[in-house]
C-alpha positions as CSV (number, residue, x, y, z in Angstrom):
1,X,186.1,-141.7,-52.1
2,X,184.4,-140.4,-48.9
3,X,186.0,-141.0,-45.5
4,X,183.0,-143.0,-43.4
5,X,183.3,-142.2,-39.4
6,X,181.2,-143.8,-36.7
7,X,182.0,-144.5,-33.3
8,X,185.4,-143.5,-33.5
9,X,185.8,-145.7,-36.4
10,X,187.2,-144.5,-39.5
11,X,187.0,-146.5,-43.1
12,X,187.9,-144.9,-46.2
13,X,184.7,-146.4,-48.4
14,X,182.4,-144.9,-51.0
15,X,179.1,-145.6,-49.1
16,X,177.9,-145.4,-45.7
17,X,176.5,-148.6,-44.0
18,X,173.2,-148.1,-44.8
19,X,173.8,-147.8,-48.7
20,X,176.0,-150.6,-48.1
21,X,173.1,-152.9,-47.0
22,X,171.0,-151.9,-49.6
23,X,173.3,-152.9,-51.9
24,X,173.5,-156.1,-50.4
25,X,170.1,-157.1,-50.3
26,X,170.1,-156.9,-53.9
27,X,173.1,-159.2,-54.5
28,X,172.4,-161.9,-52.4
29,X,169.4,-164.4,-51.3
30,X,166.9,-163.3,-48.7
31,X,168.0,-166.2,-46.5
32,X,171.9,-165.4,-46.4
33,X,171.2,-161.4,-46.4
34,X,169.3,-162.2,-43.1
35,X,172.3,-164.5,-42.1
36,X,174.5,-161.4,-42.7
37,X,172.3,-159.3,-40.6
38,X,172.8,-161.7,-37.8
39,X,176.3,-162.0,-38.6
40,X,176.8,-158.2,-38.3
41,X,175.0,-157.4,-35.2
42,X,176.8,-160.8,-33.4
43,X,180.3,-159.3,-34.4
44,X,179.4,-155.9,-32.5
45,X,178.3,-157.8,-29.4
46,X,181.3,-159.6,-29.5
47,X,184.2,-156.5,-30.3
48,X,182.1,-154.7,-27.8
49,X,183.1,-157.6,-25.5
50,X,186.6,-157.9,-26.4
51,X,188.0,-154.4,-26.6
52,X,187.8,-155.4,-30.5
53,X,186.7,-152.0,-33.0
54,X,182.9,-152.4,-32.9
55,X,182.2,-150.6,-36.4
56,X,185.2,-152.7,-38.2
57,X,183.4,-155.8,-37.0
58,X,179.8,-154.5,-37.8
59,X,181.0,-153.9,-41.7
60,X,183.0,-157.0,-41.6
61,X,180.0,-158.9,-40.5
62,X,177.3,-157.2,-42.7
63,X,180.4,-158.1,-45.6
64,X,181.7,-161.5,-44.8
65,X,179.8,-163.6,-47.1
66,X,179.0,-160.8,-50.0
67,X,181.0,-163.5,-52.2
68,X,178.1,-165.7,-52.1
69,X,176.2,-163.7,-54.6
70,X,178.1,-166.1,-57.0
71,X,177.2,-169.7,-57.5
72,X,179.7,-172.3,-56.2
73,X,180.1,-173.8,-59.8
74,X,181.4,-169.9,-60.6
75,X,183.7,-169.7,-57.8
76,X,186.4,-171.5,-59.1
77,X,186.6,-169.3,-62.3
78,X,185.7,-165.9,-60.1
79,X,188.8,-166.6,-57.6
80,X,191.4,-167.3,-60.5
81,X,190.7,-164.2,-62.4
82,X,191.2,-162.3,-59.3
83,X,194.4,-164.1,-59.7
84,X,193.4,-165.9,-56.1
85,X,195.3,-169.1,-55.4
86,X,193.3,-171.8,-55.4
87,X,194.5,-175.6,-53.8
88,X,193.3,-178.7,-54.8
89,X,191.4,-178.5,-50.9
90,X,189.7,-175.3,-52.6
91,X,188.9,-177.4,-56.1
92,X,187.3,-179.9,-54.4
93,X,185.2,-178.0,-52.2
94,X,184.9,-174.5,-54.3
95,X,182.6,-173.0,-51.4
96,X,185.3,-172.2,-49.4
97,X,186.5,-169.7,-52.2
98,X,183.2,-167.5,-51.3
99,X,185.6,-166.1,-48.3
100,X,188.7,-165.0,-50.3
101,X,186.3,-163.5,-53.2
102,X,184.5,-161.8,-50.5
103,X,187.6,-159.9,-49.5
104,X,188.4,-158.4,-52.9
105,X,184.4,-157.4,-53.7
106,X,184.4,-155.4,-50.5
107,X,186.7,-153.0,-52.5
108,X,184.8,-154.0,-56.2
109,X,181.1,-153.5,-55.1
110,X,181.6,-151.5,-51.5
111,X,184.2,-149.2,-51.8
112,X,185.9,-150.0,-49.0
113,X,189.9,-149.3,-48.3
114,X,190.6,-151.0,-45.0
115,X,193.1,-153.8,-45.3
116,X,191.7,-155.3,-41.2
117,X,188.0,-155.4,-43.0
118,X,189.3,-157.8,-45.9
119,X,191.7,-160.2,-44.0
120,X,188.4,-160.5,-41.5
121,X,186.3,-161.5,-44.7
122,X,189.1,-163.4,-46.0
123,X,189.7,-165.7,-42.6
124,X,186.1,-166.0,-41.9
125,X,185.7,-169.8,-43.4
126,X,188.8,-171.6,-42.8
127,X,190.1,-169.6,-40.3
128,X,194.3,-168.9,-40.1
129,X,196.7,-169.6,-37.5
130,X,197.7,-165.6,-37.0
131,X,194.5,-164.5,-36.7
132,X,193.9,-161.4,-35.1
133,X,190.8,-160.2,-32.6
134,X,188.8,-158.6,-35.8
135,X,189.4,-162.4,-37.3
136,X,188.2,-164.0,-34.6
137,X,185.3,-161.9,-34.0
138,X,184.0,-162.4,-37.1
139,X,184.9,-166.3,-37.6
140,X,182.8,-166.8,-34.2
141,X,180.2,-164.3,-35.2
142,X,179.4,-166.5,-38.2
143,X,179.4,-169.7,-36.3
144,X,176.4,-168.5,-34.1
145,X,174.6,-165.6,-34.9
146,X,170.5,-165.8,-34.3
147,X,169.6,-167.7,-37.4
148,X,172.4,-170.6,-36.4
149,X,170.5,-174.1,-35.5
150,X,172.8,-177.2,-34.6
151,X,173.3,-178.9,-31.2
152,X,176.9,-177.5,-30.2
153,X,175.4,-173.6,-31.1
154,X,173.9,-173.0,-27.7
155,X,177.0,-174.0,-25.8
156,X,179.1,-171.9,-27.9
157,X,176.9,-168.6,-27.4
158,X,177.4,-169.5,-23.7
159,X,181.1,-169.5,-24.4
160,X,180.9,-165.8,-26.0
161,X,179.7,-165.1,-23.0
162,X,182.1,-166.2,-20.6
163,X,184.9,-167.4,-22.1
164,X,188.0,-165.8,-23.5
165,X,188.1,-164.8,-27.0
166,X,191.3,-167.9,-27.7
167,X,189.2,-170.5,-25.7
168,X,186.1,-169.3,-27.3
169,X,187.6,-169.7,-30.8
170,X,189.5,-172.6,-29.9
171,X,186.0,-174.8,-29.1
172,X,184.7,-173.6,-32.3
173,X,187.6,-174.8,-34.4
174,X,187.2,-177.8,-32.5
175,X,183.8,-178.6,-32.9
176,X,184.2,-177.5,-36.8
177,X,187.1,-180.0,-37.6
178,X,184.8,-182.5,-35.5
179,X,181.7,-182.1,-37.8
180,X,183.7,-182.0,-41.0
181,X,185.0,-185.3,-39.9
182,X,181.7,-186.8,-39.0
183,X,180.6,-185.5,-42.5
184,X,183.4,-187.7,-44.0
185,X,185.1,-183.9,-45.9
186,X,188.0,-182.8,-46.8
187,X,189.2,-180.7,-43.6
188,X,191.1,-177.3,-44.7
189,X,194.8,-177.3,-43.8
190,X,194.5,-174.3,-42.5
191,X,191.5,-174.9,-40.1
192,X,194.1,-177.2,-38.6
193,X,196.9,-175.0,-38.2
194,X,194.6,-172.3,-36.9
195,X,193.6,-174.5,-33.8
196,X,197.2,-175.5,-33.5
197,X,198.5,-172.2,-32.8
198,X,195.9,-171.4,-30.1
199,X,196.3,-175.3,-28.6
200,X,200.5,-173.7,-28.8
201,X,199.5,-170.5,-27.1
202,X,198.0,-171.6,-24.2
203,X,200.5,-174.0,-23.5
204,X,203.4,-171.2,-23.3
């Protein structure tokens, strides 16, 4: 175990961030290691913007969706011998899983020891209703870095921005529980309570 300092940042881990990308190329698809990429250097624009640890988000970022090496027909199995709760929201739509799985291969696979770094990567699909900045830096991060092509995208990069980081997260989880519903899914209770709680903070 090596102690990995950058910018002020330090993350107990056993490699740096470049071994850790490396690593990641090889585990995952071409298309979402470049998504990742994005992912990663979104998250630092946007900590850099909101006083949020820059180097936490960039390793959160690179990380968040290192679960996906699996396939969504695995996930099911992968998440309950991690002893991972899964609800019948989860059975029915395994991908969500990919998140929570994530969160314990960052300490599998990557070597990393930093409990902020894992609940990030754990949040970063559903959301939560206590989500910290880290949390919401990467749950935004994801919804429009570079790669990112859907009509709401360019008015939520406008809304990084300019907005605040609640009212910036808070039009996300809006226009996420919007699509799902247009889609006719299954929408995550927690998705729900996570845009409760911010709709409940502002009004205080």
């Amino acid at each position: 175990m090596l102690t990995y300092e950058r910018k002020g940042c330090t993350v107990r881990t056993k490699m740096t961030y470049d071994e850790m990308k490396e690593a990641l190329k090889k585990r995952l698809k071409p298309k979402r290691f470049t998504h990742s990429l994005g992912v990663a250097e979104t998250a630092v624009f946007l900590a850099r913007r909101f006083g949020v640890d820059e180097e936490k988000a960039r390793i959160a970022g690179l990380l968040h969706d290192c679960g996906r090496e699996y396939e969504d027909s695995a996930l099911i199995h992968e998440a309950e011998r991690r002893g991972i709760p899964v609800s019948d929201v989860e059975r029915a739509m395994p991908i969500l899983l990919h998140a929570y799985i994530g969160a314990r291969r960052v300490r599998e696979v990557y070597g990393i020891k930093d409990a902020a770094i894992e609940q990030a990567i754990w949040r970063h699909s559903v959301g939560a209703e206590d989500m910290t900045d880290l949390d919401k830096v990467i749950w935004f991060a994801d919804m429009i870095e570079p790669g990112r092509a859907y009509p709401e995208v360019e008015r939520l990069r406008r809304l990084s921005r300019e907005a605040s980081l609640d009212a910036m997260v808070l039009e996300g989880l809006t226009q996420t529980i919007l699509f799902v519903v247009r889609e006719g899914h299954l929408i995550h209770p927690v998705t729900v309570a996570a845009r409760n709680a911010l709709l409940l903070k502002g009004s205080t």
